[in-house]
C-alpha positions as CSV (number, residue, x, y, z in Angstrom):
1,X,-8.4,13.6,-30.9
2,X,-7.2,17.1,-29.9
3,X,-5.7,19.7,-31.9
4,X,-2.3,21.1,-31.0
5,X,-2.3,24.5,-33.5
6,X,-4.2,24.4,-36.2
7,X,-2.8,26.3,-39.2
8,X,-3.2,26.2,-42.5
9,X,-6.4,24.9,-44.3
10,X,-7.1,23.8,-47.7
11,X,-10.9,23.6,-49.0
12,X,-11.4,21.2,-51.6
13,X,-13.9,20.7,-54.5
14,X,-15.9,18.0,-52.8
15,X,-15.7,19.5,-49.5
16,X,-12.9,17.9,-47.4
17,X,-11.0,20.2,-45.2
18,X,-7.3,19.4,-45.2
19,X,-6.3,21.4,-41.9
20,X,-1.8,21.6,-40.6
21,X,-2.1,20.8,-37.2
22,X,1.5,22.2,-36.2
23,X,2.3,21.2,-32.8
24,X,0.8,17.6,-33.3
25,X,3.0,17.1,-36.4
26,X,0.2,16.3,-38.7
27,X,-2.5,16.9,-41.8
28,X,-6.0,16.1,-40.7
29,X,-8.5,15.6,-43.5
30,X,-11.9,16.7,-41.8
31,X,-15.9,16.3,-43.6
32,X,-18.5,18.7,-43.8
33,X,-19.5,17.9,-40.6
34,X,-16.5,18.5,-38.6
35,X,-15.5,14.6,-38.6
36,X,-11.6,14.3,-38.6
37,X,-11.6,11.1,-40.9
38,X,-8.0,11.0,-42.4
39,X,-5.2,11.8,-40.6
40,X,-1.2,12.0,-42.3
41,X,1.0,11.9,-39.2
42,X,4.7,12.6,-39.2
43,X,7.8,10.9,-37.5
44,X,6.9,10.0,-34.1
45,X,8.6,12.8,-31.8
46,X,12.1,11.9,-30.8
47,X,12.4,9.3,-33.4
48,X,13.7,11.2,-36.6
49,X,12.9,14.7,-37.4
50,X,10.3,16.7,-36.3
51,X,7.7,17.6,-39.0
52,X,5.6,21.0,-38.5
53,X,3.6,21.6,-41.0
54,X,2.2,25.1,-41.4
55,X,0.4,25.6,-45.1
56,X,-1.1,23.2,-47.3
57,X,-2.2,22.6,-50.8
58,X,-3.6,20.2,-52.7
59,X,-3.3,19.5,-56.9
60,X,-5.8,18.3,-59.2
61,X,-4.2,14.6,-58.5
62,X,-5.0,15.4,-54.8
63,X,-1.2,15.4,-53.5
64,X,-0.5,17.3,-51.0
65,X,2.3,20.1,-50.5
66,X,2.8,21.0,-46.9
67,X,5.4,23.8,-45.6
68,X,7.0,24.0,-42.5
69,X,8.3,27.3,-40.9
70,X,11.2,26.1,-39.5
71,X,13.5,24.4,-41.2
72,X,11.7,26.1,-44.1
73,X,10.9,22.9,-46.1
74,X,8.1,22.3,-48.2
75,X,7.5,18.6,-48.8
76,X,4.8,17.0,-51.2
77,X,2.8,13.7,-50.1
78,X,1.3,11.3,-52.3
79,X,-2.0,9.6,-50.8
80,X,-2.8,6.0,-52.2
């Protein structure tokens, strides 16, 4: 999988990278060892809106807030 522009990253207590991948229109979630093994993709392009996502965070419950630049949105994901 290649990146398109990786922005934001989010470190969390166990170790998992959460990484904005802006141009792709996705979160990757990424392992100590540099193994993408989650990936949270947005609308496919042309089909909806476009979602960049720029900075991340990640709560206690491990939901994720992503921002974008433009349109200047944040959004919060819940992961199952």
């Amino acid at each position: 999988m290649e990146l398109g522009h990786p922005y934001g990253l989010f470190i969390t207590s166990d170790h998992f990278i959460y990484m904005c991948d802006a141009i792709a229109g996705r979160i990757l979630k990424i392992d100590r060892e540099g193994k993408i093994v989650g990936v949270l993709d947005g609308p496919e392009p042309g089909k909806g809106r476009h979602f960049d996502p720029h900075q991340i965070a990640l709560d206690k419950d491990k939901s994720i807030f992503a921002a974008e630049v433009l349109p200047w949105r944040a959004e919060k994901f819940r992961l199952k």
